[in-house]
RODO-2510 file (C-alpha; in nm, 4 decimals, decimal comma):
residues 432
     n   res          X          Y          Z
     1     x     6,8322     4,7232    -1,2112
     2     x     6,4636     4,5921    -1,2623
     3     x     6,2181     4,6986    -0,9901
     4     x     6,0684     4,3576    -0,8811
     5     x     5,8034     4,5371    -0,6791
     6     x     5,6756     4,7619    -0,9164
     7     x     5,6143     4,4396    -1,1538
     8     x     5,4547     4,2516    -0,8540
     9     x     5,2421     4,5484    -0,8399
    10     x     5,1208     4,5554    -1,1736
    11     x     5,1120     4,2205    -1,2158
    12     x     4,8790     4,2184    -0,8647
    13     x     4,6785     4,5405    -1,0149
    14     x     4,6157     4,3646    -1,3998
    15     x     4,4721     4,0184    -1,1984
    16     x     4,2440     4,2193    -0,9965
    17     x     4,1280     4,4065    -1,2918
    18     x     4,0654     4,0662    -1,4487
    19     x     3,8848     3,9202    -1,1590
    20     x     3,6391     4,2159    -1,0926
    21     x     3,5463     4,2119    -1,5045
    22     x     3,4666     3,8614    -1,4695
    23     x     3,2661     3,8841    -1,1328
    24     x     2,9174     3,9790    -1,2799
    25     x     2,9457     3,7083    -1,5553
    26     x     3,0051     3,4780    -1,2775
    27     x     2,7564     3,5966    -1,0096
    28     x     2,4694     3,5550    -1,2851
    29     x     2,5682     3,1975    -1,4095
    30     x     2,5611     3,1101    -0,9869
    31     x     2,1754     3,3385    -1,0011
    32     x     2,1185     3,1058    -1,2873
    33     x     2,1906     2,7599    -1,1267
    34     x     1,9864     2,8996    -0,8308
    35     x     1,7082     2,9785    -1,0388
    36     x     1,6888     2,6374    -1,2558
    37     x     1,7264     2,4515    -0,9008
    38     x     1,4684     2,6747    -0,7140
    39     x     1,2297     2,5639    -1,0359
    40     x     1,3361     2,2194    -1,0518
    41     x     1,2361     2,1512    -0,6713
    42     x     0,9317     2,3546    -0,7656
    43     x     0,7997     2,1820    -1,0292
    44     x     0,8858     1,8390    -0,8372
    45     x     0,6272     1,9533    -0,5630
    46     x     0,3776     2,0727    -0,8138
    47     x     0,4231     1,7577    -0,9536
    48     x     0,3560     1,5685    -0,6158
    49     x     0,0565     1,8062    -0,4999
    50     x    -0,1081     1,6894    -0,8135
    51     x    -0,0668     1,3568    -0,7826
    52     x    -0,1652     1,3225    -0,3856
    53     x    -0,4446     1,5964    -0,4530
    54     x    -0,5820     1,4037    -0,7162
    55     x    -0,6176     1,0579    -0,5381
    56     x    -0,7337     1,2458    -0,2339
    57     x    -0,9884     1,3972    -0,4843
    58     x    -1,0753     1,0838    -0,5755
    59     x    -1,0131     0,8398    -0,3205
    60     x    -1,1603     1,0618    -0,0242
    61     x    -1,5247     0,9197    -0,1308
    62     x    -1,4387     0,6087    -0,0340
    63     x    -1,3737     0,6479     0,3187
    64     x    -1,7712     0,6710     0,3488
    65     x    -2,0263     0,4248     0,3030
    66     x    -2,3940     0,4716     0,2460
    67     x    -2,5767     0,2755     0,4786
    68     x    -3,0117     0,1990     0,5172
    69     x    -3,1488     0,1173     0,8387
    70     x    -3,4734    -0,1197     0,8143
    71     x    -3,6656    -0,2902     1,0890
    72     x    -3,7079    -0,6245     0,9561
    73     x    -3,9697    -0,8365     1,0519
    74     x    -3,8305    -1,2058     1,0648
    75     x    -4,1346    -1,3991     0,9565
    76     x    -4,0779    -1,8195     1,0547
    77     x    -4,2932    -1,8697     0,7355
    78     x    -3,9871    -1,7350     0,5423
    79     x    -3,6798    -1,8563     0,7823
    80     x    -3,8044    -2,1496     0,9838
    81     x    -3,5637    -2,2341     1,2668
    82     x    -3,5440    -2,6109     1,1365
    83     x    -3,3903    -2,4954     0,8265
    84     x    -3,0979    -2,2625     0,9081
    85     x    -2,8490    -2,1512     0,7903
    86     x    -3,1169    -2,1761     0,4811
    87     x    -3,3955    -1,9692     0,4655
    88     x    -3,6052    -1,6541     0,2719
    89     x    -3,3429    -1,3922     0,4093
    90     x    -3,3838    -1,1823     0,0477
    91     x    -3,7750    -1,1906     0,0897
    92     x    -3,7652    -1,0853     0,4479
    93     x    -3,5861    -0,7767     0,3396
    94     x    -3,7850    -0,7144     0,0158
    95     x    -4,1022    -0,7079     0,2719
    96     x    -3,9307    -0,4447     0,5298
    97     x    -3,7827    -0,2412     0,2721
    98     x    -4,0978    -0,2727     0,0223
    99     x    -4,3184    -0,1655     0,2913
   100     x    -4,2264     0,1705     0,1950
   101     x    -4,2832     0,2221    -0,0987
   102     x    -4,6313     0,2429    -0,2184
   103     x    -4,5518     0,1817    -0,6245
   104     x    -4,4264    -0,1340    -0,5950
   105     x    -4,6772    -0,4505    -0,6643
   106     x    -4,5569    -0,7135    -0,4361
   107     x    -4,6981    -0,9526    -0,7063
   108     x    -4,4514    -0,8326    -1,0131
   109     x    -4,0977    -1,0188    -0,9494
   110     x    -3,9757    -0,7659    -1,1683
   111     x    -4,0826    -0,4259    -0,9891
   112     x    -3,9529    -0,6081    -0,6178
   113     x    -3,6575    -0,6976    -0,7952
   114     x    -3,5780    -0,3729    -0,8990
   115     x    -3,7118    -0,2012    -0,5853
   116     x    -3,4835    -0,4321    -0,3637
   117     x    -3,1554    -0,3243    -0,5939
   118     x    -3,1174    -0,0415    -0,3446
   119     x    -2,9781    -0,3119    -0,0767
   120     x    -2,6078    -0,4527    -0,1146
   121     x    -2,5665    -0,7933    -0,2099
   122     x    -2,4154    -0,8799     0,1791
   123     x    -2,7618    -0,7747     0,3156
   124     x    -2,8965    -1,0942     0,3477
   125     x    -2,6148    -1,2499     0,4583
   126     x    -2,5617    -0,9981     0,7432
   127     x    -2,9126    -1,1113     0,8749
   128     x    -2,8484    -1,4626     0,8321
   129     x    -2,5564    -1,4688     1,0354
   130     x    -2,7632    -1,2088     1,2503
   131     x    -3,0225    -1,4988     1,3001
   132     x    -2,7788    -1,7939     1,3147
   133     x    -2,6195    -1,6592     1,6015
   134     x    -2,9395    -1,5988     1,7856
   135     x    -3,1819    -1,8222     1,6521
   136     x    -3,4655    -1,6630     1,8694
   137     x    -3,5081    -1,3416     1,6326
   138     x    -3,7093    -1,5669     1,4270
   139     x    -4,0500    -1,4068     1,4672
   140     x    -3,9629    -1,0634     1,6325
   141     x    -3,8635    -0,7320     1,4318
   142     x    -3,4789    -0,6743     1,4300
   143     x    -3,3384    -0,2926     1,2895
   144     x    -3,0418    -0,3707     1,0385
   145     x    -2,7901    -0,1924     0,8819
   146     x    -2,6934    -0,2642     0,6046
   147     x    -2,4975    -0,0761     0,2840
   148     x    -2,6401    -0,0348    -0,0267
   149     x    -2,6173    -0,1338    -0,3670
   150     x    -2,2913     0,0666    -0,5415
   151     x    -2,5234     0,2726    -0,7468
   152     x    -2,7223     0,4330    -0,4799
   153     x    -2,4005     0,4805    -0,3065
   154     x    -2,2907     0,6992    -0,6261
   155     x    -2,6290     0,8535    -0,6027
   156     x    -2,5605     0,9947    -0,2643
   157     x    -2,2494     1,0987    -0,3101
   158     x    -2,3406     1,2782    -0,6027
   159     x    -2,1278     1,0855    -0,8409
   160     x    -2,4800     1,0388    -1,0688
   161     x    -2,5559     1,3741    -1,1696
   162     x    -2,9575     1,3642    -1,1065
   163     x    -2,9979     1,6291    -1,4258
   164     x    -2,8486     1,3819    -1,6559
   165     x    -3,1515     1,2562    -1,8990
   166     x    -3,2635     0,9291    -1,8155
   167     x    -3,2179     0,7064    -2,0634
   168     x    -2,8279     0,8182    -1,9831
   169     x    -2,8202     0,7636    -1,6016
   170     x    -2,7889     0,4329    -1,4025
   171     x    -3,1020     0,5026    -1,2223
   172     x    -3,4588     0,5694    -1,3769
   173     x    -3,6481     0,8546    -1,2150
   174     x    -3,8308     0,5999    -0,9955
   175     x    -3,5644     0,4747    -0,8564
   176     x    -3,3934     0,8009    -0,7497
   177     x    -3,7395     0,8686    -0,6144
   178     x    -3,7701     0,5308    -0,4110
   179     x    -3,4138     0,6700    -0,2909
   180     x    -3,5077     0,9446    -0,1490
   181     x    -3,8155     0,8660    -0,0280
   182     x    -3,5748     0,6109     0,2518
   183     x    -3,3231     0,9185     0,2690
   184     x    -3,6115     1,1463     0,3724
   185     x    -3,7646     0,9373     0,5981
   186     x    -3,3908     0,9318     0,7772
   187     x    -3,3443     0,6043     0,7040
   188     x    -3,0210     0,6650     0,4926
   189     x    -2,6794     0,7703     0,6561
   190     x    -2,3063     0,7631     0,5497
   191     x    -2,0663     0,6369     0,7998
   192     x    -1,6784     0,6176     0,7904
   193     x    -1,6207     0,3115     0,6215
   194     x    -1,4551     0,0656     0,8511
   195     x    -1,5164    -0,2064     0,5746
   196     x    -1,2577    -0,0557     0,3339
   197     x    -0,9875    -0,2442     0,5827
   198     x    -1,2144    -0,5084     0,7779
   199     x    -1,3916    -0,6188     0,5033
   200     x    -1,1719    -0,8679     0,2390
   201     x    -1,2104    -0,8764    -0,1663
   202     x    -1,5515    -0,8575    -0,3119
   203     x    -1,6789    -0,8207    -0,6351
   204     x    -1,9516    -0,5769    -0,4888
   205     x    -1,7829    -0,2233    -0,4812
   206     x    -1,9803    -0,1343    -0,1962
   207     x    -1,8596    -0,4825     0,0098
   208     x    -1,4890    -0,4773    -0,1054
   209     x    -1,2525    -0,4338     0,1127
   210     x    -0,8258    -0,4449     0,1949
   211     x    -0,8150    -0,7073     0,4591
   212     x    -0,7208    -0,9502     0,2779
   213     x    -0,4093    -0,7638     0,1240
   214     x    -0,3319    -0,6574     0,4226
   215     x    -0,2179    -0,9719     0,5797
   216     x    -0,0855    -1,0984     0,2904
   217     x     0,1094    -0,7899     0,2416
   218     x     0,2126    -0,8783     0,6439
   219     x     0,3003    -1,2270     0,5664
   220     x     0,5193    -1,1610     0,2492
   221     x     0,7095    -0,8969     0,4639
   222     x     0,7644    -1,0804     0,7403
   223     x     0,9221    -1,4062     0,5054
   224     x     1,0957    -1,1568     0,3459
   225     x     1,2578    -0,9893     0,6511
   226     x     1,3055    -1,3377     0,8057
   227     x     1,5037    -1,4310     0,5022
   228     x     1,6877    -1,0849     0,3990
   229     x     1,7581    -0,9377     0,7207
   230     x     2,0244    -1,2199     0,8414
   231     x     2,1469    -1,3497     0,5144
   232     x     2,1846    -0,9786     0,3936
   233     x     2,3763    -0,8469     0,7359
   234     x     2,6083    -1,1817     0,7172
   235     x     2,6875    -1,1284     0,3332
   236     x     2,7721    -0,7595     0,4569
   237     x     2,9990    -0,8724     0,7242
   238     x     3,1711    -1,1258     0,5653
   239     x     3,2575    -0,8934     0,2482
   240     x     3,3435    -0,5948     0,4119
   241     x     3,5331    -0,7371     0,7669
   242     x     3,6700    -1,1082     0,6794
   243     x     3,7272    -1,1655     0,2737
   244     x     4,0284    -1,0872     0,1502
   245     x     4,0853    -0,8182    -0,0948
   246     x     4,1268    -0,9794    -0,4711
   247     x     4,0105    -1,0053    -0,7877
   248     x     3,6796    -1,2487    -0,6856
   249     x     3,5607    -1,0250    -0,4146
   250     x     3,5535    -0,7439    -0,6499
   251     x     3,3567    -0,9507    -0,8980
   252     x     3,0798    -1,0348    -0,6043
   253     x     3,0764    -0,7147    -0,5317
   254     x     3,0364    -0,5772    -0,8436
   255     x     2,7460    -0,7993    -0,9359
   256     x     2,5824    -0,7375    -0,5821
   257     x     2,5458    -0,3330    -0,6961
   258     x     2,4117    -0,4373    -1,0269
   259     x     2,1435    -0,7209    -0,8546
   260     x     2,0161    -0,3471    -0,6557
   261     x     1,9408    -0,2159    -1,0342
   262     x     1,7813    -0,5300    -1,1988
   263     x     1,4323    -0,4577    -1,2783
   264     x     1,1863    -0,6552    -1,0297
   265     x     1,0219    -0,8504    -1,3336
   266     x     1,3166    -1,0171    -1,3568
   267     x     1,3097    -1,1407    -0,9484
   268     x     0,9505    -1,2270    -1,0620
   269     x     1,0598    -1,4842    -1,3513
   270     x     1,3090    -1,6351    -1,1231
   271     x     1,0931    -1,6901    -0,8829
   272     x     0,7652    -1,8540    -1,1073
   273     x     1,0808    -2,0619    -1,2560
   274     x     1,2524    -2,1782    -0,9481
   275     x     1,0031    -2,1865    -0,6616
   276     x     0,7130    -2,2855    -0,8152
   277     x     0,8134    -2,4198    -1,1083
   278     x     1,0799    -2,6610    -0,9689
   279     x     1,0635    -2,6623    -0,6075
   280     x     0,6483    -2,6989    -0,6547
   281     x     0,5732    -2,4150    -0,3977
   282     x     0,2072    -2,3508    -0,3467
   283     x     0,0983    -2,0616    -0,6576
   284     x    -0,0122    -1,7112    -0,4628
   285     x     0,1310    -1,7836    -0,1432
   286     x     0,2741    -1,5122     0,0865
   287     x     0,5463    -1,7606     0,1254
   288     x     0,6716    -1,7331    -0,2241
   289     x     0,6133    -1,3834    -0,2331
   290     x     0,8044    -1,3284     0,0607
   291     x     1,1063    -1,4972    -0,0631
   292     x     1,0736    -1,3525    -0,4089
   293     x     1,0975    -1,0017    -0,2292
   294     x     1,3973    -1,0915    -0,0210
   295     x     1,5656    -1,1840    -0,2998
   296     x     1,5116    -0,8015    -0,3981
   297     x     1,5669    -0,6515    -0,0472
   298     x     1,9005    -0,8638    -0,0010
   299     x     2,1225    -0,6484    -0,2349
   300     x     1,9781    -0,3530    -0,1144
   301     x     2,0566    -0,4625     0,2720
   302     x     2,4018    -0,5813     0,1744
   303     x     2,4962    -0,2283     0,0350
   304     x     2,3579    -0,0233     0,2582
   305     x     2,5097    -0,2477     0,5707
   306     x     2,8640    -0,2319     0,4004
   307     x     2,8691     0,1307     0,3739
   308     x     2,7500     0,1574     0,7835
   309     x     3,0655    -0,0833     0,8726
   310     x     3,3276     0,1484     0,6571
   311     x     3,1484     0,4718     0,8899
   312     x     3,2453     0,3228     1,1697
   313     x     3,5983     0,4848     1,2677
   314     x     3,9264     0,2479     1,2082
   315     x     3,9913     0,3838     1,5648
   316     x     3,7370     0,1832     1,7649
   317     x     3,9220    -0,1550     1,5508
   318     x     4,2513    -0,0720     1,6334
   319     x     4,1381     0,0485     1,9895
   320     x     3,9701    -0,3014     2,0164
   321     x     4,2265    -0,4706     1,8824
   322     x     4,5135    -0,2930     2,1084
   323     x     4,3147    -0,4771     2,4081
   324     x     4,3675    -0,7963     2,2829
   325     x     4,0416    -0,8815     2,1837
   326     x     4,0081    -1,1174     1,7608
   327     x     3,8972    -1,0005     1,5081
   328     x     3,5438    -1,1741     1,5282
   329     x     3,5064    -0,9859     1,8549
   330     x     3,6224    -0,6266     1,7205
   331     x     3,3429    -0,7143     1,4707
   332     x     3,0313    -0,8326     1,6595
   333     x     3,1057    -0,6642     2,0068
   334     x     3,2050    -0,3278     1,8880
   335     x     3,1910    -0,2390     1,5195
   336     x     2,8007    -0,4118     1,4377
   337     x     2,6322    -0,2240     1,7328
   338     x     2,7615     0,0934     1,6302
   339     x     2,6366    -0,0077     1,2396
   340     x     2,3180    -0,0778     1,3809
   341     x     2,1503     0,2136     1,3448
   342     x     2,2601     0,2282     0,9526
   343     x     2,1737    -0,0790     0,8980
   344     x     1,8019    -0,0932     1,0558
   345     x     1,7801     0,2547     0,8318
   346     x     1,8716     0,0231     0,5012
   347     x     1,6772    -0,2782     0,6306
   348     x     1,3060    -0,0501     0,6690
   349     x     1,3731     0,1237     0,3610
   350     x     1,4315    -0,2291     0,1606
   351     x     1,1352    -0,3406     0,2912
   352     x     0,9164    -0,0091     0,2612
   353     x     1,0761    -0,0648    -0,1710
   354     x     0,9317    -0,4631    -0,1627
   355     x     0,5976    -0,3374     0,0093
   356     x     0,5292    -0,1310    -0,3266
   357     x     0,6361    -0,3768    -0,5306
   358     x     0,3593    -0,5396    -0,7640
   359     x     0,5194    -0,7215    -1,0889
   360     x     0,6932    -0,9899    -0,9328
   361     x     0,3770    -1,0566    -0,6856
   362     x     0,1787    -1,0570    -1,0178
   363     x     0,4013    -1,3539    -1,1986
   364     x     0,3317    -1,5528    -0,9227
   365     x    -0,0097    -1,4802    -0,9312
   366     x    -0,1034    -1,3164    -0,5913
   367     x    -0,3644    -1,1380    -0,8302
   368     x    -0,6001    -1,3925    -0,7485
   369     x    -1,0023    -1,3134    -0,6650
   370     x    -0,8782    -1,4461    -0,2764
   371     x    -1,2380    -1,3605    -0,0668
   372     x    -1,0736    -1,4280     0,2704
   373     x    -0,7142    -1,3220     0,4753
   374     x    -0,5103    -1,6196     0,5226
   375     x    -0,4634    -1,7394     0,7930
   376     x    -0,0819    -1,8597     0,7293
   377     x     0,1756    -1,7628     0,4648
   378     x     0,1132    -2,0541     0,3352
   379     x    -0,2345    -1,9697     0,2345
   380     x    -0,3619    -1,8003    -0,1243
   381     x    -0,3392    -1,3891    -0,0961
   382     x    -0,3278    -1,0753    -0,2077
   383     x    -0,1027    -0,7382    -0,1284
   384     x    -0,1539    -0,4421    -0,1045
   385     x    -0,0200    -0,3046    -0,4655
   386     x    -0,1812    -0,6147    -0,6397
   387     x    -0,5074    -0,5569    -0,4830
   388     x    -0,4578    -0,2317    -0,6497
   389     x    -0,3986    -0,3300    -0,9635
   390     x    -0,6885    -0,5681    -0,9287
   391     x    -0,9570    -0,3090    -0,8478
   392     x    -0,7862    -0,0674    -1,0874
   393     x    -0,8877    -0,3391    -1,3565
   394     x    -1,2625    -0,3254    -1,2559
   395     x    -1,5282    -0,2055    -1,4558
   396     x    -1,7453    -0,1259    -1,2163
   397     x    -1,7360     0,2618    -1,1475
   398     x    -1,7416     0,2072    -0,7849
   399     x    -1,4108     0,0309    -0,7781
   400     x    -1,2186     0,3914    -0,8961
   401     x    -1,2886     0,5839    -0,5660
   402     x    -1,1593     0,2353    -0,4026
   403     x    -0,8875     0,2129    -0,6276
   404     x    -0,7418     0,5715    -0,4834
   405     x    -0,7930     0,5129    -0,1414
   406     x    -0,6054     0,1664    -0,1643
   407     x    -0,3218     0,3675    -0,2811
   408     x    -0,3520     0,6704    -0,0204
   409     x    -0,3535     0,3349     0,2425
   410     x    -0,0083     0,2039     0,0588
   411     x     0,1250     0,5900     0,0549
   412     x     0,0964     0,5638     0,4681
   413     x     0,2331     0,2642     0,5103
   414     x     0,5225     0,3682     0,2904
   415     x     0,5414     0,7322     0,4318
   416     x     0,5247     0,5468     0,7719
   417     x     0,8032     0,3447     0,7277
   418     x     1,0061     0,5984     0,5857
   419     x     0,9580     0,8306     0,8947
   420     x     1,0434     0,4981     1,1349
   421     x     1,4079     0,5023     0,9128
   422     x     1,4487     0,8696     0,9589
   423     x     1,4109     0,8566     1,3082
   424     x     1,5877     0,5406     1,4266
   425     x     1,8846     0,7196     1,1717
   426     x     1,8297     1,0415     1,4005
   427     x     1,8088     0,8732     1,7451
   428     x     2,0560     0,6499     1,7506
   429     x     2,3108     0,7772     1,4719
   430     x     2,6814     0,8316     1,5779
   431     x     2,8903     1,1581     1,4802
   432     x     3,2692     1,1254     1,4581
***
């Protein structure tokens, strides 16, 4: 008779042999995958640090503006009050800031022109608005502040390395030396620089600023939200809660997950085709911009509102439906609230994806040199990532440090949005 046990034994002795040989090979294929993913997520943070660290390396400069204080003496010889908003605002200055300097001849255009290349561009127009608002500074002595030219703004920051040879620098020796004759006298300072969001687009480095962008970037998101947000959320509902189950639903839905992949060039040729080309919608306009977006946001806001109606339990339908209440009403008084939170977690993180967006806002050409914030979305603008791309394009040197902090301003606004998602996800998120 065959003892059962005793095989059972061996066959339970031989297995564990076989399992304890192969436990090392296993345990350092596991220390392997641990190791590979400990240096993947390493290198993707080393990868990030060098990327924020170098636009804050860059960009940081920005933040500061060199400014020169001058008492100006408003002489009515040069800006008679009969004659304004006209008037010798860029000799004014040249006197007050010449006055200083004792190598200048006042007679040479050329020397007070290149003396008076240490004051921005905007200077005279700050002190004609100065004296159009209060016409009765004509003839008294007014202190103004006022940036400087780009160059001497490089100079003290020390982006123009003084030890350079001369005939390599931007500035001569003289004019470093006119520099620092203001910047010992303390007439020279570097305040935060409120104008990098006040101010709008310039072609002066030191005058440029995002406002502009800014409210166009508003305006586009706020069409684009108007649009998406319902159209999007009904789309969702109707797919996911009321049509039926066949072979056409499939195909929209199908075609809705591939519109989330299409590249956004493509949303940008639609749109310069349909809504401006046909429809004759006004070129650079928010307006289009916003709707161009939303037609990128939608898919996004369909998907992600679908998959917060399936979390909600088939319990709380049945419950609701046990109670006599339709369909429509298991849907819109007691499945969509509980979605909510899903889909408002979707709906800011479609919207944080179209506020980075820059090739479709370029084929419609809200790249344009746009010197003011509109007013209206139906008004000529810029955003945010095509204002980048539009400084990034400069040739002027100052426009790089500008160029970073533009894109350190986008980052927060992204990063903000992002951390508005994660907590209305956390806050209000239901666990079954």
């Amino acid at each position: 008779m065959t003892d059962i046990s005793a095989n059972h034994t061996g066959l339970q002795g031989t297995s564990s042999d076989v399992v304890a040989a192969g436990l090392p090979r296993r345990n350092r294929k596991q220390s392997l995958v641990k190791t590979f993913g400990i240096l993947a997520i390493g290198f993707a943070f080393l990868m990030l640090f060098i990327l924020v660290g170098s636009l804050v390396l860059t960009g940081y400069k920005a933040f500061t503006q060199t400014h020169v204080t001058l008492d100006v003496f408003i002489d009515p010889e040069a800006v008679p009050a009969d004659k304004l908003p006209r008037g010798g605002f860029n000799d004014v200055l040249a006197s007050a800031l010449i006055s200083h300097f004792s190598d200048v001849d006042m007679t040479s255009r050329t020397e007070v022109r290149a003396a008076t290349k240490i004051l921005s561009n905007g200077a005279q127009f700050a002190l004609r608005d100065q004296v159009v608002a209060n016409p009765g500074l004509i003839g008294q002595t007014v202190t103004l502040t006022v940036p400087v030219s780009d160059t001497y703004d490089q100079l003290n920051k020390d982006l123009i390395d003084r030890d350079t040879p001369e005939q390599n620098r931007l500035l001569s020796n003289a004019e470093i030396a006119r520099f620092d004759i203001l910047k010992d006298a303390g007439m020279i300072t570097k305040p935060l620089n409120t104008g990098l969001i006040t101010n709008a687009d310039s072609r002066f480095p030191e005058l440029a600023g995002l406002r502009g962008a800014l409210v166009g970037s508003f305006w586009a998101l706020l069409v684009c939200f108007v649009i998406s947000f319902p159209l999007g959320i009904g789309s969702a509902i109707y797919l996911e809660e009321f049509a039926p189950k066949n072979k056409i639903s499939d195909f929209i839905e199908v075609n809705i997950n591939n519109l989330a992949a299409v590249p956004s060039v493509v949303f940008g040729l639609l749109a310069l085709a349909v809504f401006i080309g046909w429809f004759g919608m006004p070129r650079s306009a928010p307006i289009v911009g916003g709707m161009t977006l939303a037609l990128m946001t939608m898919p996004t806001i369909i998907i992600a509102t679908r998959a917060a109606l399936k979390a909600v339990p088939p319990s709380i339908r049945e419950a609701a439906m046990g109670v006599g209440a339709s369909q429509q009403q298991v849907v819109f008084h007691h499945v969509l609230p509980l979605a909510m939170p899903g889909i408002l977690t979707g709906t800011i993180i479609g919207l944080a994806q179209a506020l980075g967006e820059t090739a479709p806002l370029l084929l419609i050409g809200m790249n344009a040199f746009i010197t003011s914030a509109p007013d209206s979305p139906f008004q000529a603008a810029t955003a945010l990532p095509t204002q980048i791309f539009i400084w990034a394009d400069s040739p002027e040197r100052g426009f790089v440090s500008r160029t970073s902090a533009a894109i350190l301003v986008l980052l927060a606004f992204l990063i903000t949005m992002n951390a508005i998602a994660i907590f209305l996800r956390n806050k209000f998120e239901r666990k079954w």
